[in-house]
C-alpha positions as CSV (number, residue, x, y, z in Angstrom):
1,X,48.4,207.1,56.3
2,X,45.8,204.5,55.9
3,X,48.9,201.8,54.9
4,X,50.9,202.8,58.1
5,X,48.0,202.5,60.6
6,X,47.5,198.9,58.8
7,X,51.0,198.1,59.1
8,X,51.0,198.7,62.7
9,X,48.3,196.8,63.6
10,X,49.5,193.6,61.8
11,X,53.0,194.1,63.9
12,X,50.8,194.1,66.7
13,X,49.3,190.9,65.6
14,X,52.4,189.3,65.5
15,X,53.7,190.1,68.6
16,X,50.9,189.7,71.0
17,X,51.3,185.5,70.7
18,X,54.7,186.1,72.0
19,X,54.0,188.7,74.5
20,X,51.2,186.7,76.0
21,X,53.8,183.5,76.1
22,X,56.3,185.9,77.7
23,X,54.1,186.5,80.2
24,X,52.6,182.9,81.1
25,X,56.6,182.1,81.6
26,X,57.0,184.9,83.8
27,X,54.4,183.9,85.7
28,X,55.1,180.4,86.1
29,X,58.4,181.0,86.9
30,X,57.4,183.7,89.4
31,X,54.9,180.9,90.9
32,X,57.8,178.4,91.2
33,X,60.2,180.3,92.8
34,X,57.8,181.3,95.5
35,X,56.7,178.0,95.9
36,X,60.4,177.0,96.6
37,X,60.8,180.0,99.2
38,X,57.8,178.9,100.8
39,X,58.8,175.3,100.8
40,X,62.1,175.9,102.1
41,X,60.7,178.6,105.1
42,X,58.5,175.4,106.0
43,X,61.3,172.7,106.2
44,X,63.4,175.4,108.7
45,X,60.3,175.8,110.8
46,X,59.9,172.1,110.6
47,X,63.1,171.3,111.3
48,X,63.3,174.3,114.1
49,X,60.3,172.4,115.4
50,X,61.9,169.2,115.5
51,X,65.2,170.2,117.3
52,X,63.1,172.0,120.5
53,X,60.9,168.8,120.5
54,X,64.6,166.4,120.6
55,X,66.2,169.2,123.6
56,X,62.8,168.8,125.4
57,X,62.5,165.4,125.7
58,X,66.8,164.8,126.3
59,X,65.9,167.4,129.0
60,X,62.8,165.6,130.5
61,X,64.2,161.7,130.3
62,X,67.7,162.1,132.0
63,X,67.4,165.2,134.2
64,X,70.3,164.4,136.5
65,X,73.3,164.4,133.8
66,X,74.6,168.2,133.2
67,X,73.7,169.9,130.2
68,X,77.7,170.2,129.4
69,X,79.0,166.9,128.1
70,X,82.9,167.4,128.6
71,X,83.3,170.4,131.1
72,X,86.9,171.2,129.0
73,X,88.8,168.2,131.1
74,X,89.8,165.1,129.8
75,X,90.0,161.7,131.4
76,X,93.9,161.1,131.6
């Protein structure tokens, strides 16, 4: 009994360097994709940002030309 409870202990052994390494990947791979969903949630508020600020001020500089460019007609 004595040389099974030994034998366990040194599988143990072995395995805990690659458990531990298993779970410093999973966590740095857990870190960058989070980092990338954050990233890319702050470029589409950014850029969401961006277009209202471009309508706003195409709004306020030329308020007499129609919002439509082409109202379906074309010049012939």
């Amino acid at each position: 009994m004595g040389d099974l409870l030994h034998e366990g202990w040194m599988i143990l052994a072995a395995l805990i360097p690659s458990i531990g390494l298993l779970f410093l990947f999973w966590v740095i791979l857990k870190n960058f994709v989070e980092g990338d969903r954050r990233e890319r949630a702050a470029i589409r508020r950014w850029e969401a940002e961006q277009d209202l600020e471009a309508r706003k001020s195409a709004s306020s500089t030329d308020p007499d030309t129609p919002h439509s460019e082409n109202s379906g007609s074309s010049p012939s």
